[in-house]
C-alpha positions in Angstrom: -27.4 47.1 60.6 -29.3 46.5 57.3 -29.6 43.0 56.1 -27.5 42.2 52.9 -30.2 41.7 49.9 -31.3 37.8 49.5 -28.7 36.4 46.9 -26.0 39.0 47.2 -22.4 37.9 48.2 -19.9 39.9 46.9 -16.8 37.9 48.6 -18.3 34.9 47.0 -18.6 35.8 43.8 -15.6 37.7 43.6 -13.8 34.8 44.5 -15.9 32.4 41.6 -15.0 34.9 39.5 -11.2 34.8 40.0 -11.0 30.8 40.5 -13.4 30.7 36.8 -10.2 33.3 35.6 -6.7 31.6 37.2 -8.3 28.0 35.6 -8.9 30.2 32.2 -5.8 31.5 32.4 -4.0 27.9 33.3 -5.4 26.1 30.3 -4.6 28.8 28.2 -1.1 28.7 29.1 -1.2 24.7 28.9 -2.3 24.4 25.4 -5.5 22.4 26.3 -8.9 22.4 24.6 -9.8 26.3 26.2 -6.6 27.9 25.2 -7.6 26.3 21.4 -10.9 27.7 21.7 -9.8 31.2 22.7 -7.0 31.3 20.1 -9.4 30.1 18.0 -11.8 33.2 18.5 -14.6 31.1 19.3 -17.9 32.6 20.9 -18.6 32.6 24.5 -20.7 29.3 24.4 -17.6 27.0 22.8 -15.1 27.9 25.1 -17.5 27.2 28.1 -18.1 23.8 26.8 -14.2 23.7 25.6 -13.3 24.5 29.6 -15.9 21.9 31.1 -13.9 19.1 28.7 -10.6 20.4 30.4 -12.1 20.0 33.8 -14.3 16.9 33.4 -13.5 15.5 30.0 -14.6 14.5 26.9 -18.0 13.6 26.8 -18.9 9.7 26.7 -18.8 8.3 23.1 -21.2 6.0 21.2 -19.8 4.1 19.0 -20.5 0.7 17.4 -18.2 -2.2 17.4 -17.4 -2.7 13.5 -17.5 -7.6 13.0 -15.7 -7.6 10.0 -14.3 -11.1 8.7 -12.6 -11.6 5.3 -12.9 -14.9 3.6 -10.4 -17.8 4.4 -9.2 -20.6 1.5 -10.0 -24.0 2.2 -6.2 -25.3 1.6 -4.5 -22.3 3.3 -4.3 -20.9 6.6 -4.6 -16.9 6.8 -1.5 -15.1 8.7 -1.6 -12.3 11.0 1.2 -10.4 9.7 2.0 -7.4 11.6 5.4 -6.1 11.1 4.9 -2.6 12.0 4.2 -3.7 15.2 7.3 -6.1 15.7 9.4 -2.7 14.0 8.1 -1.2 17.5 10.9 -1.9 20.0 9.3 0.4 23.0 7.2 -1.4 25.1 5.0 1.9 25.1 4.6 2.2 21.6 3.2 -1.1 21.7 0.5 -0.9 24.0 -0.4 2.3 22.3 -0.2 0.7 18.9 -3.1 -2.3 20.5 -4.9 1.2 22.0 -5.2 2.6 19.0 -5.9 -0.9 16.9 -9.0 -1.6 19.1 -10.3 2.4 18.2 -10.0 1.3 13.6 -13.0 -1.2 14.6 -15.2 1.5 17.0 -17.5 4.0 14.7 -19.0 6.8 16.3 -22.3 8.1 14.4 -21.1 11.8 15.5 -19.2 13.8 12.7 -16.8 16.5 13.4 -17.8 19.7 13.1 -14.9 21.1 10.9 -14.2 18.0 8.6 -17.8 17.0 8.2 -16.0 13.0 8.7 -17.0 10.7 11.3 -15.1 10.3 14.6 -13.7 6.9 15.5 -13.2 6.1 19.0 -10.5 7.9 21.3 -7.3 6.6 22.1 -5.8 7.7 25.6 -2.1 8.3 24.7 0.8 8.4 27.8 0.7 12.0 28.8 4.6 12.0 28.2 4.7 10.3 24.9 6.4 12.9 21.9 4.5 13.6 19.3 6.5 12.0 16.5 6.1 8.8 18.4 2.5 9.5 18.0 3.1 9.8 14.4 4.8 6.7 14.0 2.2 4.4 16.4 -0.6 5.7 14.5 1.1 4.7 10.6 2.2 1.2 12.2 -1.6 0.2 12.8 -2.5 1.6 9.2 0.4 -0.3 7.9 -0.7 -3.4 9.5 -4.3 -3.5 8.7 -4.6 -2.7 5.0 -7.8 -3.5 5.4 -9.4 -0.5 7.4 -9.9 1.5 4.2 -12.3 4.0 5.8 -9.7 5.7 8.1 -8.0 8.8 6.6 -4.4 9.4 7.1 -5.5 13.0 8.5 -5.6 12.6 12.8 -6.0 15.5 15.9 -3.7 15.2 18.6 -6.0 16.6 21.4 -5.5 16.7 25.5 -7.5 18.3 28.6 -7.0 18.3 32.4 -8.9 15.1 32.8 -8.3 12.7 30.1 -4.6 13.9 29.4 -3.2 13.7 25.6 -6.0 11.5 23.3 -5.7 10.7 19.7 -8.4 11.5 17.6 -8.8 9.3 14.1 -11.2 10.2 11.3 -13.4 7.7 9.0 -14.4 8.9 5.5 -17.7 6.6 5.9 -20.6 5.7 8.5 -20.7 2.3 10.1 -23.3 0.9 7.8 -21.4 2.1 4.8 -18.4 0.4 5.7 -20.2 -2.8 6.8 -21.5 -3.1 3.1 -18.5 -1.5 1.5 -16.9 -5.1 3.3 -19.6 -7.1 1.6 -18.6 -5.9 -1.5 -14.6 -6.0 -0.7 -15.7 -10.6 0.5 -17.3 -11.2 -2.5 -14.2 -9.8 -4.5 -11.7 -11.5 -2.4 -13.6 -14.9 -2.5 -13.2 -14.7 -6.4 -10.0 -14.3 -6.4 -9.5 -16.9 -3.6 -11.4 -19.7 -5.6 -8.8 -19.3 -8.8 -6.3 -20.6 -6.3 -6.0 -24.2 -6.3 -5.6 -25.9 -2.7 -2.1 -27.6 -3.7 -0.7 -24.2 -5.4 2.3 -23.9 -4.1 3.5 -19.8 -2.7 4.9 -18.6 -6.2 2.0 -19.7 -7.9 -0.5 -18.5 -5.1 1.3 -15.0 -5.6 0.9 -15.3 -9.5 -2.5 -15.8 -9.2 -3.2 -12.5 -7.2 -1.1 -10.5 -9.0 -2.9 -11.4 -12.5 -5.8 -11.0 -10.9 -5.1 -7.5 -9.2 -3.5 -6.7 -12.7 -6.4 -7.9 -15.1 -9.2 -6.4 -12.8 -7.8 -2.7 -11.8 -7.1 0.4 -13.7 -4.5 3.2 -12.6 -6.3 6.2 -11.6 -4.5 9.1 -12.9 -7.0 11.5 -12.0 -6.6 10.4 -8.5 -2.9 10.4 -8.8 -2.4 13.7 -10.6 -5.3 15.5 -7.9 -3.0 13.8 -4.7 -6.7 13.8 -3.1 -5.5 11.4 0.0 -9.4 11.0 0.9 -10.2 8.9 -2.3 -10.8 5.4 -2.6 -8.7 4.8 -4.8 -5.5 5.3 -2.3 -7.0 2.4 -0.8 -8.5 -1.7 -0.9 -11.3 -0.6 -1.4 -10.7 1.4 -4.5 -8.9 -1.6 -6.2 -10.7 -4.4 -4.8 -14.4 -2.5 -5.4 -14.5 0.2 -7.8 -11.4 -1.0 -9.6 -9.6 2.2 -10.1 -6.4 2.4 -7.7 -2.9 3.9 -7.2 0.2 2.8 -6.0 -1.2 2.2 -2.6 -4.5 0.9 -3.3 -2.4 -1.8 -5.7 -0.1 -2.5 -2.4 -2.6 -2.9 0.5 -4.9 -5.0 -1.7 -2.1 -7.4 -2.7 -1.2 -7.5 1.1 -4.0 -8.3 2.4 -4.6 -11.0 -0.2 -1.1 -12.7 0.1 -2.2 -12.7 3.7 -5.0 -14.2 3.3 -3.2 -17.7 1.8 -0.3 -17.2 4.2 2.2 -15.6 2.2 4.1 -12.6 4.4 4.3 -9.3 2.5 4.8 -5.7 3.5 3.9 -2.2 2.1 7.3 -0.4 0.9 6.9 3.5 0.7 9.2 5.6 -1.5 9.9 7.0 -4.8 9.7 6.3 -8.4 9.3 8.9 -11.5 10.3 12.0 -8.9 6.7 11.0 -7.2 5.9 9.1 -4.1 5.1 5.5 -4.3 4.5 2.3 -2.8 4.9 -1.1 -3.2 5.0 -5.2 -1.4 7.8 -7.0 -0.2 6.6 -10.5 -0.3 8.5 -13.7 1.1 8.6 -16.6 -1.2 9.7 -20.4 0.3 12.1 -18.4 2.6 13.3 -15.6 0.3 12.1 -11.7 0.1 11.4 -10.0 -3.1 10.0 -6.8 -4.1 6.4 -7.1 -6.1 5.1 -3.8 -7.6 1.9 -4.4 -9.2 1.2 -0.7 -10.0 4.0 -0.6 -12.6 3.0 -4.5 -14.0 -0.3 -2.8 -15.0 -0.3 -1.8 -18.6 -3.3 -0.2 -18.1 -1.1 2.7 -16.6 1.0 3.3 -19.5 -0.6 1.9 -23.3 3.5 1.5 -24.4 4.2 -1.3 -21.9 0.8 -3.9 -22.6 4.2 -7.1 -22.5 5.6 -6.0 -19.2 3.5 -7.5 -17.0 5.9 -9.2 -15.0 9.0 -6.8 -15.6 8.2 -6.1 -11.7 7.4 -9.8 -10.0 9.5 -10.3 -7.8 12.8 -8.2 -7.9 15.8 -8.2 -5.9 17.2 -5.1 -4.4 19.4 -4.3 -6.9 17.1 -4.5 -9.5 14.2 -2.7 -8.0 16.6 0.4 -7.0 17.4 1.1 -10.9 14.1 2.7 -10.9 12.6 3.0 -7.4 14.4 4.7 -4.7 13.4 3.3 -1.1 12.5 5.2 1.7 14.5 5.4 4.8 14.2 3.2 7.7 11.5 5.4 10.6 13.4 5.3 13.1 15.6 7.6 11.4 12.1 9.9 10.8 12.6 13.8 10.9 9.0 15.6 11.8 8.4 19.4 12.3 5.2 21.1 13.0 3.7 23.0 9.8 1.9 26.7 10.7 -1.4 24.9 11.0 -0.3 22.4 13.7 0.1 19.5 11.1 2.6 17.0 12.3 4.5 16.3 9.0 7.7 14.6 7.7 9.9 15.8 5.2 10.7 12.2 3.7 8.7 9.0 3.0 10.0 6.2 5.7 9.5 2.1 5.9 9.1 -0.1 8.9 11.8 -2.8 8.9 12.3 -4.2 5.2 14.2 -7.1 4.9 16.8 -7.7 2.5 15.9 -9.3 -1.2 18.6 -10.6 -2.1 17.4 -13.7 -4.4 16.3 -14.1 -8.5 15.2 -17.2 -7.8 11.3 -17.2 -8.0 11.4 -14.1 -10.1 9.2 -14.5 -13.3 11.6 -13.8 -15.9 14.3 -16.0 -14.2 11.8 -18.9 -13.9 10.0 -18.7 -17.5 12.2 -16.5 -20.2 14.2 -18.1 -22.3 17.6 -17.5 -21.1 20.1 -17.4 -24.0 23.7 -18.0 -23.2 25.0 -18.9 -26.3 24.2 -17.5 -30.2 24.3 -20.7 -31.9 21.9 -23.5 -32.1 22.0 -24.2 -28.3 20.4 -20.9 -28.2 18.0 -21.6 -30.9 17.0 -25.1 -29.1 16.3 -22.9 -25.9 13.8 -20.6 -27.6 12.5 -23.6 -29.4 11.6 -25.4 -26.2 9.4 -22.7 -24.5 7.9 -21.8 -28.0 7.0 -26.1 -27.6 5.6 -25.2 -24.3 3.6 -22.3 -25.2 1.8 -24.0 -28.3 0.2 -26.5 -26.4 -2.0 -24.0 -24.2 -2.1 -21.4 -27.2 0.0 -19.0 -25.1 0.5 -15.7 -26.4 3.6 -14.6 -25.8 7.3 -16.1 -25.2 10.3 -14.2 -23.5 13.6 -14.0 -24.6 16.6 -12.8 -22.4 20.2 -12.4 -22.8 23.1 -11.7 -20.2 23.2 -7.8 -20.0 26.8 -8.0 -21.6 25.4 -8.6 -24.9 25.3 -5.9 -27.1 21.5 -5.2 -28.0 22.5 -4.7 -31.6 23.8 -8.3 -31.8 20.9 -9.7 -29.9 18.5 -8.6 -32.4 20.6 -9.5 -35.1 20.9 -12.8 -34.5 17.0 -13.3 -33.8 15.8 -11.4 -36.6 18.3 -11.2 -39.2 17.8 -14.0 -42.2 21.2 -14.0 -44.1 22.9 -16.4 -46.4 19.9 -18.5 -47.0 19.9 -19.1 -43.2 16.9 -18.5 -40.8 17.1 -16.2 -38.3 17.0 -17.6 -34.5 13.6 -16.9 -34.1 12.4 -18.3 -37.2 14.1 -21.4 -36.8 12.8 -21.7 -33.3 9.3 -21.3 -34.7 9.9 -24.3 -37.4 11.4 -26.5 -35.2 8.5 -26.5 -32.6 5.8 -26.6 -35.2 8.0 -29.8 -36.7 7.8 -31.2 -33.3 3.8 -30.9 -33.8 3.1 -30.8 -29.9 0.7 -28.0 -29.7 -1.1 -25.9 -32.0 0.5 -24.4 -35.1 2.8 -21.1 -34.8 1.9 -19.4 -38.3 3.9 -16.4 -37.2 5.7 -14.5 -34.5 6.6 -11.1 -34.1 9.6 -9.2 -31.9 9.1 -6.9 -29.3 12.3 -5.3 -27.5 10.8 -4.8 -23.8 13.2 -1.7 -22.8 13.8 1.8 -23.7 16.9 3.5 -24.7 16.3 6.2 -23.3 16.2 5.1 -20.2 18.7 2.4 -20.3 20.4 3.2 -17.4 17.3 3.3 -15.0 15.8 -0.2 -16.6 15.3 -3.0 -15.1 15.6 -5.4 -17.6 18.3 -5.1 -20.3 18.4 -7.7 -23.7 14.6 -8.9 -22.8 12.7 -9.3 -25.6 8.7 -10.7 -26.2 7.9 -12.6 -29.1 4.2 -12.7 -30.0 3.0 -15.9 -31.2 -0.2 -16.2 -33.7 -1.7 -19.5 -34.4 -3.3 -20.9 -37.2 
């Protein structure tokens, strides 16, 4: 009998062979990381290392803990406000919501070999959780913290034998960018902290950021027209930093600053103009309005430079003549796209709740609200043209009820007949004959709507009148 060669067993490796083939062929069939990489056409080499992370896992992660604090106001106590979360009424959707919150803060140096963007830490998902459940976790965290500017919207749903389904999130910057990226982002925020004095009440902390959100920040319309999701200026950063935003940089910097002096406000997602946008709800002494700073910027349309508060704090009704509001998520529809995106069809909010209230909006608070078109009327006008002279103010607003015919509204402000003063000009003597400010030498009418688009205004019969002093 001859002896079998050193190193030769046949039986052996014939059954290595087929145990290395019925684990190929189980993956494969299971969707995990080897069946990707053979679909994929990778070489020989990937799917090797793609089978030993279905058999043993992904490979240990080093990533550094991100210590990022934002400034606090000395007469106001910062509030953690996360309403995503409390829109979460499964009890697994919440611990995976706090699983994936701890992963925003962990940066991994490694980049990802298709995206060329760094990896953030892996979240271990419940091996039965659907993937639209995914979907919705993963937007309540980025809803919550509008902070965590570096994480992209784009994420990897991703599973093997050993570590299950895992949820892979992407950050557009290293760890020591981001760490002095937030240097930057504190030393804005304290700025606009400090113009906040430590007795202002809610409505005046809230008028402070929103002037200073609305002085500071330029629309970016080569962002917006480009729909490049991976540019600052969807984000904080972009309008706290660089100063050029869109809709959302505008909303998750005025969250996280109304935050910051305790005010609750949310993000609101959905459309204006046939485009996608978003916006704050934002509660005031009890009461919820809608706040779109985006739209109170004139710098994103030259025709509007006196509607800066035309959006401060609108009820329902008001805001939904011009902004359409997304569904509630838990009514979310997703499909998979040919690629393997996870998408949705329609824009949806976490809980909203209902704005029902004029009462701290600006126009309510500070126009001058005609009633009558007589010299009641004229007194009106006259008293907050009184007011405005003694700090020099620029600009005085005029409103009527919406029954009034805009024809007869200008008339009677503007119209000199019979040797009679128009309203406006009458107003202007009678404040400069009270002599408690500066001098009004003249003042000029501007009709703040569009007829054109009367039915989709907001405000109808609101008129500026632009003061000059002597």
């Amino acid at each position: 009998m001859k002896n079998r060669p050193k190193g030769t067993y046949p039986f052996a490796n014939r059954l290595i062979a087929l145990c290395v083939t019925a684990v190929m062929v189980v993956v494969c069939l299971t969707g995990c990381a080897t069946g990707t990489a053979i679909s994929e056409k990778a070489d020989f080499g990937e799917i090797m290392a793609a089978l030993r992370t279905d058999l043993f896992g992904s490979a240990a992660q080093d990533c550094r803990q991100l210590s990022l604090t934002l400034p606090v106001h000395a007469g106001f106590a910062p509030i953690e406000d996360k309403s995503a979360y409390d829109s979460l009424a499964d009890e697994t959707l919440r611990r995976a919501y706090l699983d994936i919150e701890e992963s925003l803060f962990q940066i991994s140096a490694e980049t990802d070999g298709q995206t060329g963007y760094y990896l953030m830490k892996y979240t271990r998902l419940p091996s039965d959780m659907a993937f639209d459940d995914i979907y919705i976790v993963k937007e309540a965290v980025l809803c919550d913290h509008p902070e965590a500017f570096w994480v992209l919207g784009s994420y990897d749903i991703r599973n093997n034998f050993h570590d299950g389904n895992y949820l892979v999130l992407y950050s557009r910057y290293s760890y020591e960018e981001i760490t002095a990226a937030f240097d930057e982002i504190n030393r804005t925020t304290e700025d606009i902290l400090a113009q906040i004095p430590d007795d202002a009440d809610e409505l005046h902390r809230e008028m402070v950021i929103h002037d200073a959100l609305v002085d500071s920040v330029s629309y970016d319309l080569e962002a917006a027209e480009s729909d490049d999701s991976t540019s600052d200026a969807f984000t904080m950063y972009g309008a706290m930093v660089k100063k050029q935003a869109v809709c959302s940089g505008y909303a998750y910097a005025a969250k996280m600053l109304l935050n910051r002096v305790g005010i609750a406000s949310r993000v609101v997602v959905g459309m204006s103009k046939n485009s996608g946008h978003m916006w704050n709800e934002v509660r005031i002494d009890g009461k919820w309005y809608h706040l779109d700073v985006t739209w109170d910027d004139s710098s994103a349309d030259s025709d509007v430079m006196y509607n800066r508060y035309h959006y401060f704090n609108l009820n329902d009704e008001m805001i939904g003549r011009n902004h359409k509001i997304g569904k509630n998520i838990r009514e979310m529809v997703c499909e998979y796209t040919d690629d393997g995106v996870y998408t949705t069809a329609e824009l949806y909010n976490f809980d909203l709740e209902p704005a029902d209230s004029l009462d701290a909006n600006y126009y309510a608070l500070y126009a001058a609200s005609v009633t009558a078109m007589d010299k009641n009327g004229v007194a009106v006008i006259t008293d907050k043209m009184k007011q405005a002279s003694r700090n020099r103010q620029e600009l005085v607003y005029i409103r009527f009820d919406e029954s009034v015919s805009s024809e007869s509204a200008e008339a009677w402000l503007a119209t000199s007949e019979g040797g009679h003063y128009s309203a406006l000009r009458q107003a202007l003597a009678d404040a400069n004959n009270a002599r408690e400010g500066a001098r009004i030498k003249y003042c000029t009418l501007a009709r703040m709507w569009n007829d054109d688009s009367e039915e989709e205004s907001v405000w109808k019969n609101l008129y500026a009148a632009r003061l000059v002093y002597a």
